[in-house]
C-alpha positions as CSV (number, residue, x, y, z in Angstrom):
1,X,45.7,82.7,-70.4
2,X,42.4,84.5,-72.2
3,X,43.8,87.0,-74.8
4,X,40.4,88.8,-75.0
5,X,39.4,92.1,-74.7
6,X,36.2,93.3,-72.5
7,X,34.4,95.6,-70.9
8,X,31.3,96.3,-69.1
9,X,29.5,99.3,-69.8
10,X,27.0,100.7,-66.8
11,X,26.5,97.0,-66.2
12,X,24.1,96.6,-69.2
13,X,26.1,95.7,-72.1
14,X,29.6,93.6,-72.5
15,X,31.8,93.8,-75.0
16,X,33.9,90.8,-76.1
17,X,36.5,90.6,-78.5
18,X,40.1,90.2,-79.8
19,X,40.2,93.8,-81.8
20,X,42.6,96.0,-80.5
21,X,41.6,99.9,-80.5
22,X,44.4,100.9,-83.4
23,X,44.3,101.0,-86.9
24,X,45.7,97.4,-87.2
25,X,43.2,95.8,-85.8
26,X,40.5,97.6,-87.7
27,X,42.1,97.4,-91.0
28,X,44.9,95.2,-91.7
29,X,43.8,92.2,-89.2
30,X,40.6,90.0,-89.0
31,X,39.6,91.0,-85.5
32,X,36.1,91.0,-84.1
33,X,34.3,92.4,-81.6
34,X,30.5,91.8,-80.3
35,X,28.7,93.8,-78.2
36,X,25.7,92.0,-75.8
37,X,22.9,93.8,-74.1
38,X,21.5,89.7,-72.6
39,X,21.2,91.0,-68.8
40,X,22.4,87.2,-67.6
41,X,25.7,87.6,-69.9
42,X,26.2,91.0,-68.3
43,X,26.1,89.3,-64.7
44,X,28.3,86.1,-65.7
45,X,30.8,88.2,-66.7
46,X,30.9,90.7,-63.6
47,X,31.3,87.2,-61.7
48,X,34.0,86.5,-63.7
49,X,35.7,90.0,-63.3
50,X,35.2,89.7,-59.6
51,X,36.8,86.3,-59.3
52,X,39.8,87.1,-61.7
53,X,40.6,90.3,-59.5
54,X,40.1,88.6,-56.4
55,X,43.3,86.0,-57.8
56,X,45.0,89.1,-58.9
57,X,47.7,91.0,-57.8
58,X,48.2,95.3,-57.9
59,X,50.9,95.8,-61.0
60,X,52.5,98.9,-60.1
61,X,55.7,101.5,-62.3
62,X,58.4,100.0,-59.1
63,X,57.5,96.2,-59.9
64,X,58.5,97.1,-63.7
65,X,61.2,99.1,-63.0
66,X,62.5,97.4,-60.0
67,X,62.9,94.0,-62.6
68,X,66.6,92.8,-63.1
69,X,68.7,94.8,-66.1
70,X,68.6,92.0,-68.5
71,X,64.6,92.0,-68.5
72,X,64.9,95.7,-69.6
73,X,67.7,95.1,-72.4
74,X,65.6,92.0,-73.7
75,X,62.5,94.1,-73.6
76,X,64.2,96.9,-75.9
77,X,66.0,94.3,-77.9
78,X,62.4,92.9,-78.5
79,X,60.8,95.9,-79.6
80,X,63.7,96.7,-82.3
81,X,61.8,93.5,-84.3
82,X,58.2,94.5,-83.7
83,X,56.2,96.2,-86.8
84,X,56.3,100.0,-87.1
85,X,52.9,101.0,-85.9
């Protein structure tokens, strides 16, 4: 699994990166992010975009709520421990 965030933007630049869009990531954690404007870059990663979807499957609200009743109490359980944000 790639933990990575990106995005294409008007399929001329690509942004790669671990930072998260939240004052965490910007001030408390040593995240980066790079921006690339290399038209070649741009078009490996549309490839990659287009071959990740194409193994991918539609996530939709009824999958999540439809899960059993112990994934929901472990979820909320979970998020008792997580930081204040």
């Amino acid at each position: 699994m790639m933990h990575c965030k990106m995005l294409i933007v008007d399929e001329r630049l690509v942004s790669v990166g671990s930072t998260n869009f939240d004052n965490r990531s910007f001030r408390l954690t040593f995240e980066i992010t790079m921006l690339f404007a290399e038209p070649s870059f741009v078009q490996d990663v549309e490839k990659m975009f287009a071959a990740d979807f194409a193994r991918s499957t539609r996530a939709t609200a009824t999958d999540y709520t439809a899960r059993p009743w112990w994934f929901h109490l472990a979820a909320r359980t979970s998020r008792l421990m997580a930081p204040v944000q």
